[in-house]
C-alpha positions in Angstrom: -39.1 15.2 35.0 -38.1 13.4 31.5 -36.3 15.6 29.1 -35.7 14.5 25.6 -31.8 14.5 24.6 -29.2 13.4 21.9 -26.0 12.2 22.0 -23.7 14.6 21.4 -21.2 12.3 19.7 -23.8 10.3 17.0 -27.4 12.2 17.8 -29.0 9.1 19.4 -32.4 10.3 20.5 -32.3 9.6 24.5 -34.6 10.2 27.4 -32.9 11.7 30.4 -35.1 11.7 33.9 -33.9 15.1 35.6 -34.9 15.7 39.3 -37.2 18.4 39.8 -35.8 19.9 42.3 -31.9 20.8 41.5 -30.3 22.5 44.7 -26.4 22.1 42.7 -27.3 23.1 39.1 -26.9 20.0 37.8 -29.8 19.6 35.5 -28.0 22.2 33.4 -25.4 19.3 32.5 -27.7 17.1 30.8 -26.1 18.0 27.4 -22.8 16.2 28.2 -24.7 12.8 28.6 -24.3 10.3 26.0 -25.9 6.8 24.9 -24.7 3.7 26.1 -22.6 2.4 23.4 -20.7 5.9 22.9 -20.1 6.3 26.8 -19.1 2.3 26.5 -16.3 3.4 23.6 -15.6 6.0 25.6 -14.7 4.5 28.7 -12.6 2.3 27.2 -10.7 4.3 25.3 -9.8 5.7 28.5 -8.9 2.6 30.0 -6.8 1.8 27.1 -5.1 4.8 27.0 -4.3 4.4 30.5 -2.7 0.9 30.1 -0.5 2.5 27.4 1.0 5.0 30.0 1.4 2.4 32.5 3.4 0.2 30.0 5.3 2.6 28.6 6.4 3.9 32.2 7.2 0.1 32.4 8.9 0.0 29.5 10.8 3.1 30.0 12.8 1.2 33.1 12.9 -2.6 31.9 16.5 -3.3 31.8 15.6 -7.4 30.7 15.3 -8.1 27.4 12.5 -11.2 27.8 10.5 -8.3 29.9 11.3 -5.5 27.3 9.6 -7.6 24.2 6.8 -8.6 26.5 5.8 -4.8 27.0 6.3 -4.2 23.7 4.1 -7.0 22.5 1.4 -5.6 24.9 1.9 -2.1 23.8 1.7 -2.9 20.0 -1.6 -5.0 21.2 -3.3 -2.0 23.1 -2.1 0.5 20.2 -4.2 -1.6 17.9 -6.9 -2.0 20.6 -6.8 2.1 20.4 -7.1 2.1 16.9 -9.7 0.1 16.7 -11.9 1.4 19.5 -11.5 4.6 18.0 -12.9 3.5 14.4 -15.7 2.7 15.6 -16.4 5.9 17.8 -15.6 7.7 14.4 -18.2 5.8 12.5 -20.8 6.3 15.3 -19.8 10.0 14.7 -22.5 12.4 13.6 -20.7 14.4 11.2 -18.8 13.8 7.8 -15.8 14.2 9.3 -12.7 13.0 7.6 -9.8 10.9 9.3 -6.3 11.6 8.6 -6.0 8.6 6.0 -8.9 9.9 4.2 -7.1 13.4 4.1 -3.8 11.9 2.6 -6.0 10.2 0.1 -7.9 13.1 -1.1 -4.6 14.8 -1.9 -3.2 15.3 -5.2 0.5 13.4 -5.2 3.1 15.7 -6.0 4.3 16.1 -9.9 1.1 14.1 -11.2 -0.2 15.5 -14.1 -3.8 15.9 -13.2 -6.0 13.6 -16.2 
């Protein structure tokens, strides 16, 4: 059985093939599927946020200072790699949400007379 779908994170119009018979309940979880490039971004953003723990438990017991800037260097690289991976899930996202930098920029400075 083919049941029509979206992606719950940017409303891609997807076909999911259900079983007809469903012994476990599991053709109730079809809402939690998501397209291809969204469960992509996902996944790595899980990966990468995984690497960061590992380095930072890495980092946390380097006692060499060659192996401390190493970590670090990787850590700044994965932090971007975060940053980045997570841009483009928010662009793929289906609402007009706002990110934080678009928040602080929407925001009246302080003791700015407002013309």
């Amino acid at each position: 059985m083919i049941k029509d779908h979206q992606c719950p994170h940017c409303h891609t119009a997807l076909q999911v093939e259900l079983p007809h018979t469903d012994p476990y309940g599991l053709n109730r979880l079809h809402s939690i599927i998501h397209c291809d490039t969204c469960s992509g971004l996902k996944a790595k953003l899980i990966k990468t946020n995984d690497y960061i723990t590992s380095i930072t438990n890495e980092l946390r017991t380097a006692a060499d200072t060659v192996a401390i800037e190493k970590l670090s260097g990787s850590l700044k690289a994965h932090y971007s790699g975060r940053q980045r991976i997570q841009k483009k899930l928010d662009d793929r996202l289906h609402t007009s949400r706002q990110t934080s930098e678009q928040n602080k920029l929407d925001q009246k400075p302080q003791g700015q007379l407002p013309w």
